[in-house]
C-alpha positions as CSV (number, residue, x, y, z in Angstrom):
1,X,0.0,0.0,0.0
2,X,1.3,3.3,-0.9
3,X,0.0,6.4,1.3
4,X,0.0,9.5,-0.8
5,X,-1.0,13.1,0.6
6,X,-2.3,16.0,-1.3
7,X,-0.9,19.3,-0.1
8,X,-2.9,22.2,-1.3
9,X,-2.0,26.0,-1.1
10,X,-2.4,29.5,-2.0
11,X,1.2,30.2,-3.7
12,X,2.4,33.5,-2.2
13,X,4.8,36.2,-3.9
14,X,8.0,35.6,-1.9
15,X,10.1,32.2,-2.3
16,X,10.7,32.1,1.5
17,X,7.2,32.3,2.4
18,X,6.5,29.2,0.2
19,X,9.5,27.8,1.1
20,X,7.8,27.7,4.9
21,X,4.7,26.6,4.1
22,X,6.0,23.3,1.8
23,X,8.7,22.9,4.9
24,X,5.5,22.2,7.1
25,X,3.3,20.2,4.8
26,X,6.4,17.4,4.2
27,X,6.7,17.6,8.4
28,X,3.0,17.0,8.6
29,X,2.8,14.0,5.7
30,X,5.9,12.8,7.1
31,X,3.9,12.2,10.6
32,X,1.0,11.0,9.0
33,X,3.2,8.1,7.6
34,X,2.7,9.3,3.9
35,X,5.4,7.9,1.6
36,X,4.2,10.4,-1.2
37,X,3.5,14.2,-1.1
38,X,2.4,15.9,-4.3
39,X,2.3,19.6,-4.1
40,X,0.7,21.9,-7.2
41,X,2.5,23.8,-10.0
42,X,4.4,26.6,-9.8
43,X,5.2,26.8,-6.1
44,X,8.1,29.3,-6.2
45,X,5.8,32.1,-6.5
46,X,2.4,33.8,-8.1
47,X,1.2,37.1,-8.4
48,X,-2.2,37.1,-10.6
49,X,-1.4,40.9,-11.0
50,X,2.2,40.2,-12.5
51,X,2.2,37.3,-14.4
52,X,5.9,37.7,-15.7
53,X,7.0,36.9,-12.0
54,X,7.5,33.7,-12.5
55,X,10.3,34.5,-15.1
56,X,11.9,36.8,-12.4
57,X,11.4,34.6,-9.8
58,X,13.2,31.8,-11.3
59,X,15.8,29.6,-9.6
60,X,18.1,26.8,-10.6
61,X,17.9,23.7,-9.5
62,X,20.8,24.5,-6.6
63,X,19.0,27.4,-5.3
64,X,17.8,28.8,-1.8
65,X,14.6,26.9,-2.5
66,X,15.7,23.8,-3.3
67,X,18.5,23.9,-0.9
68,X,16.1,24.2,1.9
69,X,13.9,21.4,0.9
70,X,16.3,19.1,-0.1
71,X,18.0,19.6,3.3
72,X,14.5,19.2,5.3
73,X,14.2,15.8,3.1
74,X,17.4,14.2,4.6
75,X,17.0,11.1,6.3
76,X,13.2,10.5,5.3
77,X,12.1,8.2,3.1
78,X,9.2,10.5,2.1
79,X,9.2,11.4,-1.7
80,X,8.1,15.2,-2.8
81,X,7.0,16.0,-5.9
82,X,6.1,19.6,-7.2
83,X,7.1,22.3,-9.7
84,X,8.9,25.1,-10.1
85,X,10.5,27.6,-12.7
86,X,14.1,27.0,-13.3
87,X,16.2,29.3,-15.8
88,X,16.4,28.5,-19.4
89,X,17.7,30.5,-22.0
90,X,16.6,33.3,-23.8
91,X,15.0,35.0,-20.6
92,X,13.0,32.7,-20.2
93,X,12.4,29.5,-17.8
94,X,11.2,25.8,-17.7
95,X,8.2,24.8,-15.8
96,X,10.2,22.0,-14.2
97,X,8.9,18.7,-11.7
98,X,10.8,17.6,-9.2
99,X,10.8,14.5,-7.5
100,X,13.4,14.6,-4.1
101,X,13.8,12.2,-1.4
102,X,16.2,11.9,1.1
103,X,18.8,14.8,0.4
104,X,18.5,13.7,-3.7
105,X,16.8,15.0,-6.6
106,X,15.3,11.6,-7.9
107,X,13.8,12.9,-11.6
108,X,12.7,16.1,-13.3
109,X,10.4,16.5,-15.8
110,X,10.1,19.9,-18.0
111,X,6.4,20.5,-19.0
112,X,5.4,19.2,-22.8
113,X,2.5,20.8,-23.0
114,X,2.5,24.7,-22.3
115,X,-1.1,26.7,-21.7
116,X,-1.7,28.5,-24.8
117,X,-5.4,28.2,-24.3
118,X,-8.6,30.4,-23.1
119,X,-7.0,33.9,-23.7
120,X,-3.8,32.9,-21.6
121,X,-0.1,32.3,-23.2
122,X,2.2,30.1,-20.8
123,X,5.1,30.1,-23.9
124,X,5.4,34.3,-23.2
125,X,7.8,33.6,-20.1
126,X,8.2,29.4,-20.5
127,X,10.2,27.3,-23.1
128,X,8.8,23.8,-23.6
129,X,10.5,20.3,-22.6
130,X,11.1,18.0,-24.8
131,X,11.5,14.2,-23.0
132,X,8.7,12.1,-21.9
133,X,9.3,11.6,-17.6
134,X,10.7,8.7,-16.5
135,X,9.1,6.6,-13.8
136,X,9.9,6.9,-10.3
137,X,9.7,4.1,-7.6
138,X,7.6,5.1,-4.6
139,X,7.1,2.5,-2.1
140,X,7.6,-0.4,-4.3
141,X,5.3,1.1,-7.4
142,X,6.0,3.0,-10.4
143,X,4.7,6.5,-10.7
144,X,4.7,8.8,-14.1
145,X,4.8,12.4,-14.2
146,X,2.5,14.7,-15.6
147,X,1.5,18.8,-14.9
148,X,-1.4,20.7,-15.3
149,X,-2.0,21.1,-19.4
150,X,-0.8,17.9,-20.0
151,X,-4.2,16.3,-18.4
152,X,-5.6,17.5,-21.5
153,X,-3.7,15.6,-24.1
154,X,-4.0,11.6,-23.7
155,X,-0.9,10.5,-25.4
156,X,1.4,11.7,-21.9
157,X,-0.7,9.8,-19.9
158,X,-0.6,6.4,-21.9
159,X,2.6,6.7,-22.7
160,X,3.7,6.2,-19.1
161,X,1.2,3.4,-18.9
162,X,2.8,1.7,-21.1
163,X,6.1,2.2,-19.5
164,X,4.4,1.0,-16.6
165,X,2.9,3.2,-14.4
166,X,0.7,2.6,-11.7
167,X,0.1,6.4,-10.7
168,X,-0.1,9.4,-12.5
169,X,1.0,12.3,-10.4
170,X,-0.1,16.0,-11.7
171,X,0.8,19.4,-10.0
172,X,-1.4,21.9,-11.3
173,X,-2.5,25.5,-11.4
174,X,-6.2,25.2,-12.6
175,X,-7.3,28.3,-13.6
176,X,-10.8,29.1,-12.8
177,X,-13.3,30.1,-15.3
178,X,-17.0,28.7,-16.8
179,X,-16.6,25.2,-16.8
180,X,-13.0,24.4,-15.8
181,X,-13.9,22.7,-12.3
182,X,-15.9,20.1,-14.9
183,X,-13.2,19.7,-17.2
184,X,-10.9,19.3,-14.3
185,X,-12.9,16.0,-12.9
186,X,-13.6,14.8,-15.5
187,X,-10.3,14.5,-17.2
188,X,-8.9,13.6,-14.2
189,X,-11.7,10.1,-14.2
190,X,-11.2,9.8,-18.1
191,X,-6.8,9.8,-17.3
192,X,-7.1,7.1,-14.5
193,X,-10.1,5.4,-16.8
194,X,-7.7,5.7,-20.0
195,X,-4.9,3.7,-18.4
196,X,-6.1,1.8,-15.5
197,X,-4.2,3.7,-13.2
198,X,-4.7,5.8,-9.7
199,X,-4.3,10.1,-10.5
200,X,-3.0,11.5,-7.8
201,X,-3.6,15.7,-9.3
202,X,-2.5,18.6,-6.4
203,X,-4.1,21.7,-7.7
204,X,-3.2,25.5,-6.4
205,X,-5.7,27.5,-4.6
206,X,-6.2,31.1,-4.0
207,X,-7.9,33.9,-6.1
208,X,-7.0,32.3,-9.4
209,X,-6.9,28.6,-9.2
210,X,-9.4,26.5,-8.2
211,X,-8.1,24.2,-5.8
212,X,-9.6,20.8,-5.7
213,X,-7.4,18.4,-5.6
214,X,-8.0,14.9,-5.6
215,X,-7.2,10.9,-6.1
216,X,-9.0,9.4,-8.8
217,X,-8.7,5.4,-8.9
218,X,-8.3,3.1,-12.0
219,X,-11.8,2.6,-12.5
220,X,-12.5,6.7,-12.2
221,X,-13.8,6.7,-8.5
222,X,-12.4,10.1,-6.4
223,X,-11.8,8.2,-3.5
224,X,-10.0,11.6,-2.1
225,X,-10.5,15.5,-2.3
226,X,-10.3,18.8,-1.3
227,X,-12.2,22.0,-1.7
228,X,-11.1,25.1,-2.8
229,X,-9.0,26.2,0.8
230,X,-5.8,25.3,1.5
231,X,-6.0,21.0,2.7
232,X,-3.8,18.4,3.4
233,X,-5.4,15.4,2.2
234,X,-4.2,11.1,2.6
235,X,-5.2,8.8,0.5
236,X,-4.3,4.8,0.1
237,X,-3.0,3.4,-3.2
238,X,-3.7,0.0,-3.5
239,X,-1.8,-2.3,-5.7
240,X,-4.8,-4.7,-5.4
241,X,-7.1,-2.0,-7.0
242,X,-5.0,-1.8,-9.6
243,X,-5.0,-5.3,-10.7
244,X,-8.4,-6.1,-10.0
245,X,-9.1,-3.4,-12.5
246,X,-6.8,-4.0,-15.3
247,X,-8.3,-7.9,-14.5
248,X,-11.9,-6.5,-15.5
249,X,-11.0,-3.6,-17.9
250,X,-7.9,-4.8,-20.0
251,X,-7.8,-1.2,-22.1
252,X,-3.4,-2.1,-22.0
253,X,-3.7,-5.1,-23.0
254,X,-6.5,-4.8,-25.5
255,X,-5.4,-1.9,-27.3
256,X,-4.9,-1.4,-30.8
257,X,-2.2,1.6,-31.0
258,X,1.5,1.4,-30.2
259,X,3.0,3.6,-27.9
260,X,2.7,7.3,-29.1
261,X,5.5,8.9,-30.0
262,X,6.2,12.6,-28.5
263,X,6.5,14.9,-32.0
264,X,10.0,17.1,-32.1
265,X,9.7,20.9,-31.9
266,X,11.0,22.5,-35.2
């Protein structure tokens, strides 16, 4: 069994304050005996007034931030996952994953997909990734890596199934707006449905973002979420869920199509 928790929050302006507030959600998931702690998108800091912050706001890999987590992480087997902006070229950044755990980054993944989409432009201040994720062992399962935008394209997802995931992890910053909360849940159900595999998404909350984050099983049931305040949620991943429903709904094994292939950037 693999305990997972879910830590949503309101991403503030300064690194430091964000910095405390991850600090105590790893102490808190650490006592609750979670080997997994997913926190959203973005997490180095947000300003809906000043969306070029992020760019500014940047820091590499061996930064303040990072330094501070990676040293609260020492000697705990607890894995944290979460994104930030890292420094790229041309002025602008990646929108990077990290996975740490004990003292060591463990994988990151730079975002595919960026959010070009309702009237907003995430390629102004963020440069693509090119590399699907590689799995990372949690616990004795395999976890793939996805981030916010990337819910919406199904190719990411079932890649990593193929791979072999058993969860798909998603930090996101959700932006709010006439129907998004539906799209969120349900692509969330359709993703776990897709591949027979638990979804483990953190969203952001606050002013912008709506929050809600949640664990989504492999035959689409939320068996855990949170509203639209900051929340700490647990929830159990079972490895016998998973078999039971690749055993009844054998989409992997059935399917048709080979492994999609991620198209190159001119």
């Amino acid at each position: 069994m693999l305990k997972v928790a879910l830590g949503q929050f309101a991403v503030q302006r300064e690194w430091q304050k964000n910095s405390e507030i991850c600090l105590d959600l790893m102490a808190k998931a650490r006592d609750g005996g979670a080997h997994l702690l997913v926190l959203p998108e973005g997490i180095l800091a947000r300003d809906i007034a000043d969306p070029d912050l992020v760019r500014r706001a940047a820091q590499p890999m061996d930064g303040p931030f990072m330094a501070q987590l990676l040293q609260a992480s020492l000697g705990s087997d607890l894995t944290v996952m979460m994104c930030i902006h890292v420094p790229a070229s041309d002025h602008k950044v990646w929108n990077v994953l990290v996975a740490l755990r004990n003292g060591k980054v463990l994988a990151q993944y730079r975002k595919l997909h960026l959010y070009d989409a309702f009237s907003m432009k995430e390629s102004t201040n963020v440069v693509p990734g090119d590399e699907v994720p590689p799995l990372v062992d949690v616990a004795g399962m395999k976890v793939g890596l996805m981030t916010c935008y990337d819910l919406r394209f199904p190719e990411l997802a079932r890649c990593l199934a193929v791979d072999g995931a058993d969860v798909l992890v998603l930090p996101a910053a959700w932006v709010k707006g006439p129907l998004k909360e539906a799209h969120w849940e349900v692509l969330l159900a359709a993703r776990a449905l897709d591949n027979t595999c638990y979804v483990v998404a953190t969203g952001e909350c606050g002013e912008r973002n709506i929050g809600q984050s949640m664990v989504v099983d492999p035959l689409g049931v939320a068996i855990a979420r949170a509203a639209e305040a900051p929340a700490l949620v647990f929830a159990d991943i079972d490895p016998a869920r998973i078999a039971h429903a690749r055993r009844s709904l054998p989409v992997l094994e059935n399917r048709r199509f080979a492994r999609p292939e991620l198209r190159r950037s001119a």
